[in-house]
C-alpha atoms as one frame of an Amber mdcrd trajectory, in Angstrom:
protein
   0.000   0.000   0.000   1.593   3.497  -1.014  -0.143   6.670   0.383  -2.424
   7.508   2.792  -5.946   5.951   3.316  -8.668   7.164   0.805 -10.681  10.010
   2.342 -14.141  11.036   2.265 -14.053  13.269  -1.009 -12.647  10.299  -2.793
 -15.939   8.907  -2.572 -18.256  11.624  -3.242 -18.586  10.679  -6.816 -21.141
   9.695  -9.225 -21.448   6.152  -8.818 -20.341   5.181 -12.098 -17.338   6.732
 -11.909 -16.275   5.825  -8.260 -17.254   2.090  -9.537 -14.414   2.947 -12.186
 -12.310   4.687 -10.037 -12.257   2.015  -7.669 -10.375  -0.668 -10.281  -6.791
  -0.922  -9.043  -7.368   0.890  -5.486  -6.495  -1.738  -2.489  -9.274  -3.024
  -0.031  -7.424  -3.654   3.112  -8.883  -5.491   6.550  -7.122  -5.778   9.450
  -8.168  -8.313  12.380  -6.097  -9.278  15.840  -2.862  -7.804  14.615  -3.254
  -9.694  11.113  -3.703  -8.038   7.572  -5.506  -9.052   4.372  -5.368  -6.948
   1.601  -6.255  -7.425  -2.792  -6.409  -5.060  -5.317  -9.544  -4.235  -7.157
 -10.423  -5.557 -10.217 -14.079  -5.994 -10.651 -16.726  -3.465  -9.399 -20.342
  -3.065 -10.254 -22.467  -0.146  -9.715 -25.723  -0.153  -7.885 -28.038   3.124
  -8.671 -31.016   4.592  -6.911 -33.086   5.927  -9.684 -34.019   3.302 -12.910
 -32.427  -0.116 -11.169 -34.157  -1.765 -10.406 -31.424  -4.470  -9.644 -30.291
  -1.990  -6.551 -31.438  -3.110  -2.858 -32.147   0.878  -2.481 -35.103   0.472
  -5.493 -37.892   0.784  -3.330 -36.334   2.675  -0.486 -34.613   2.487   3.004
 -35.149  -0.748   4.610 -33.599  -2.234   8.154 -31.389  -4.567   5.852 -30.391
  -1.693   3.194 -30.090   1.020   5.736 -26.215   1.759   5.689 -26.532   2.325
   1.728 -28.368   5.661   2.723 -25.899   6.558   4.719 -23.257   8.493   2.956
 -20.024   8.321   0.855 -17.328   6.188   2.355 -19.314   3.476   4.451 -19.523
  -0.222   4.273 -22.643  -1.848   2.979 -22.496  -5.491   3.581 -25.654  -7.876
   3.236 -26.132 -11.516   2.853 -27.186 -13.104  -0.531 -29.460 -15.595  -0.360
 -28.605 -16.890   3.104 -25.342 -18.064   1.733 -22.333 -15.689   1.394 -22.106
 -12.115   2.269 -21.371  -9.258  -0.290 -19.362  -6.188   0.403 -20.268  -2.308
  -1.203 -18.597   0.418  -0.739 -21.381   3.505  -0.669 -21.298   6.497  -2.913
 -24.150   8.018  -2.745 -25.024  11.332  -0.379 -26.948  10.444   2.939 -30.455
   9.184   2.182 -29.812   8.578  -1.533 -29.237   4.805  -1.388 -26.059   4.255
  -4.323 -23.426   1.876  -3.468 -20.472  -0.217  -5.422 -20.458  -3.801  -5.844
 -16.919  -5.187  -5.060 -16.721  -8.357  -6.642 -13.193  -9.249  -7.054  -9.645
  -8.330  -5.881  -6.207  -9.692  -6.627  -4.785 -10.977  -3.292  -2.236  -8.895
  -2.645  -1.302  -9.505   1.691  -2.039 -12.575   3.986  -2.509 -14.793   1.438
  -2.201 -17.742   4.363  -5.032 -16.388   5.786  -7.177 -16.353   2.884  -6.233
 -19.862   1.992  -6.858 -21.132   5.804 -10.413 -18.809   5.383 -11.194 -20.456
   1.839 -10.469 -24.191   2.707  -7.528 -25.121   0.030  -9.133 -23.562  -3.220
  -6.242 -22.722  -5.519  -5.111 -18.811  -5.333  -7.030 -17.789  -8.216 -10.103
 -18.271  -6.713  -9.448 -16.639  -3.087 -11.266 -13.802  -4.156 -12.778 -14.368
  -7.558 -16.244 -12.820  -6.889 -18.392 -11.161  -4.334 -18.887 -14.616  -1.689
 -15.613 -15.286  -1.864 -13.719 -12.194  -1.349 -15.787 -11.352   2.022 -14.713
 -15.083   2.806 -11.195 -14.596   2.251 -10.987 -11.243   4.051 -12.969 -12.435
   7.124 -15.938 -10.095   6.278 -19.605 -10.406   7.557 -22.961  -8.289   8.968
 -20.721  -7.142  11.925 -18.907  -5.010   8.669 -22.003  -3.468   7.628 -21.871
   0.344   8.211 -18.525   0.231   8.709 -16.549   3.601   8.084 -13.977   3.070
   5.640 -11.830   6.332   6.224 -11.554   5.232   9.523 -11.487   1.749  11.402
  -9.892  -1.654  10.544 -11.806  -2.290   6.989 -10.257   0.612   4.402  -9.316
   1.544   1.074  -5.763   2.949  -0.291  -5.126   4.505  -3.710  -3.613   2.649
  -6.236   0.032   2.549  -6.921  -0.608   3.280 -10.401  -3.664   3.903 -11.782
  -4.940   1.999 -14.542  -5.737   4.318 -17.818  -9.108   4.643 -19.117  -8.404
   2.089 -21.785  -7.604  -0.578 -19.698 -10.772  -1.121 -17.808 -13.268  -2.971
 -19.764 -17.322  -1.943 -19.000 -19.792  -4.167 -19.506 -23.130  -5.402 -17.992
 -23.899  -6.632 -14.843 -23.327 -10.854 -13.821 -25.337 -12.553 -10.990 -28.896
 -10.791 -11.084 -32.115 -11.023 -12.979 -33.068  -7.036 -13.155 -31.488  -4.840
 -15.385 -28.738  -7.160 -16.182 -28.368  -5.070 -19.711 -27.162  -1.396 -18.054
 -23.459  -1.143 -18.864 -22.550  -0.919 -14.919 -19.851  -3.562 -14.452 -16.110
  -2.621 -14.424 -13.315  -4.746 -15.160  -9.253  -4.898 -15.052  -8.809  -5.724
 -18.610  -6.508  -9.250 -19.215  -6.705  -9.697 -15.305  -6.917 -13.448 -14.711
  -8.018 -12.408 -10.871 -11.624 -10.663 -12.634 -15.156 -13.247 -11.782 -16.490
 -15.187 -14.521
């Protein structure tokens, strides 16, 4: 990690571009003294208005409540009982826009996400949404989180990838507006979901 921590105007964005802007940045958690940490390389965004997809589509809920609450917080939710999914929000308080993370390139405690994962090979620590919250130890106890503050943050990337080299495309995994070009991807990065 180079820099310091991103801050609060980093995410107080339109939520296509901080989806984009987020490709490359590093997602770090740090638990009992230990650090895991992967590098962005898939991102989806979630909107308020005309997506239906987005858990904020009909409004503020108990489960969707920390989407509504600001740039630069931690929405985490479970899908379909089974694995949890992390978001970073962009969206001013009370309009309910967040980001998708869906994968990362492990980049720091690699033995822990291995031990967390049960043996998968290293290209599939955190290969989509389930499985990076796995890897990094991340659950409901995340949700809300502050992420310019606290053990769960984001760092700028070392080098930026240009425009060219992130790939857009539509969104994978849901059954609403799966068309709308909101999915962002490291180009020729073997690390990106399926």
């Amino acid at each position: 990690m180079s820099g310091r921590r991103l801050g609060r105007g980093f995410f107080r964005r339109p939520t296509e571009e901080l989806a984009r802007a987020l490709i490359g940045c590093v997602l770090v958690a740090r638990e009992r003294g230990r650090i895991v940490a992967g590098r962005i390389v898939e991102t989806e965004a979630y909107l308020s208005a005309g997506d239906p997809a987005s858990h904020s589509h009909r409004g503020p809920t108990d489960r969707n409540r920390s989407m509504f609450a600001g740039p630069g917080r931690a929405y985490v939710y479970l899908s379909y009982g089974v694995h949890h999914c992390l978001n970073v929000v962009s969206g001013p308080a009370g309009v309910g826009e967040a980001v998708l993370l869906r994968a990362l390139e492990p980049l720091e405690g690699l033995e822990v996400m291995r031990a967390r994962r049960g043996g998968v090979r290293d290209r599939d620590l955190c290969r989509g949404p389930g499985r990076l919250t796995q890897a990094l130890g991340l659950n409901l106890e995340h949700d809300g989180l502050d992420l310019c503050r606290g053990p769960l943050g984001l760092w700028p990337a070392e080098a930026p990838p240009p425009p060219a080299a992130v790939v857009v495309g539509p969104r994978v995994g849901i059954s609403k507006a799966m068309e709308l070009p909101l999915r962002f991807t490291l180009a020729g990065s073997r690390w990106v979901s399926r």
